[in-house]
N, C-alpha and C positions, 0 to 999 in steps of 0.2 A: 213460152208455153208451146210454141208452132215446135220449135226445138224438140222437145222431149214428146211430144204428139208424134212426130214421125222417127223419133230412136223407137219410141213403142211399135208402131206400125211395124216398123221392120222386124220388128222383136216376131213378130205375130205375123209376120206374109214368109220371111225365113222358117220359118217353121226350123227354129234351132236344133241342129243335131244333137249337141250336147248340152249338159249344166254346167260347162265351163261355159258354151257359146252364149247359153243366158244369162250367167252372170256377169259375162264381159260386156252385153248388151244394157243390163239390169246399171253397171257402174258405170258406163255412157249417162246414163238417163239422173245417178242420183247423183253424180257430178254438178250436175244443173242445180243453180239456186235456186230458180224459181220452181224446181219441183218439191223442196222443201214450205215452201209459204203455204199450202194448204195445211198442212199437218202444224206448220208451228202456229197458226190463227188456231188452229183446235183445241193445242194445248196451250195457249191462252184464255182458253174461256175458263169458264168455273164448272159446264158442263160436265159431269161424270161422260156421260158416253160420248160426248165430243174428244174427251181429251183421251179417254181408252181408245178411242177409232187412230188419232192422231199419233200416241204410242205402239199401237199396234202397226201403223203404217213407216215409223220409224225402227220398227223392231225386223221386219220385215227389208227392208236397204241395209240394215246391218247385218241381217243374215247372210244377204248376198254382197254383203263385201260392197258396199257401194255407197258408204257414205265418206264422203273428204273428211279429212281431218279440220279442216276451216269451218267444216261444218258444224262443228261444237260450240264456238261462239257462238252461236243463234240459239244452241237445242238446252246450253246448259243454265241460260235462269229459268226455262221451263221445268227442269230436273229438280234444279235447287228448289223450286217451290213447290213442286208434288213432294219432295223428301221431308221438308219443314212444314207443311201442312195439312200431313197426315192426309185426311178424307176417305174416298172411296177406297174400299178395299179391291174392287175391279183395274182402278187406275194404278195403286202399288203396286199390282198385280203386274202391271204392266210397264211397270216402270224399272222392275225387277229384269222382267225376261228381256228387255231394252238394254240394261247393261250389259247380262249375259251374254247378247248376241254383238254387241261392241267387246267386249273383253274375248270372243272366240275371230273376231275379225281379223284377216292377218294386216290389213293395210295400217289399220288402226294401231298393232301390236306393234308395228314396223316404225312409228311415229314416236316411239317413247323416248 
């Protein structure tokens, strides 16, 4: 966590020129495993708005390009179980624009 406490810090004292410097910054940061373990305890709960914060915060590393590919091992029984378990419409919701921003990824794209 000290790790990814200070790729952000620097993300934020750099005052990045650009959105490639932030997203270079940004895939430093989701490289880290332990930056995923908040979001995947989230969508392990049953919680509707835990597990939409938790998608939403996954959808968001995928936007930016900054999820590993190893990193689907951990995210995909959470997937499989929001798709077989129907529920929240807020969580589909967001489990939709989760893939979407995985399927426009190019690291991701690059891994097939």
């Amino acid at each position: 966590a000290e790790r990814a406490d200070r790729c952000l810090r620097e993300i934020i004292d750099a005052g990045a020129a650009s959105d490639t410097d932030v997203a270079a910054a940004v895939r430093r940061v989701g490289e880290m495993e332990e930056m995923l373990t908040p979001a995947l305890l989230a969508l392990e709960t049953k919680n509707a708005k835990f597990m939409s914060l938790g998608w939403g915060y996954m959808t968001r590393l995928a936007s930016y390009d900054a999820l590993a590919s190893s990193a689907f091992g951990s995210i995909a029984p959470a997937l499989k179980m929001c798709v077989e378990g129907g529920g929240d419409e807020q969580v589909s919701l967001r489990v939709l624009q989760f893939v979407g921003a995985c399927l426009q990824a190019a690291t991701l794209l690059s891994c097939r």
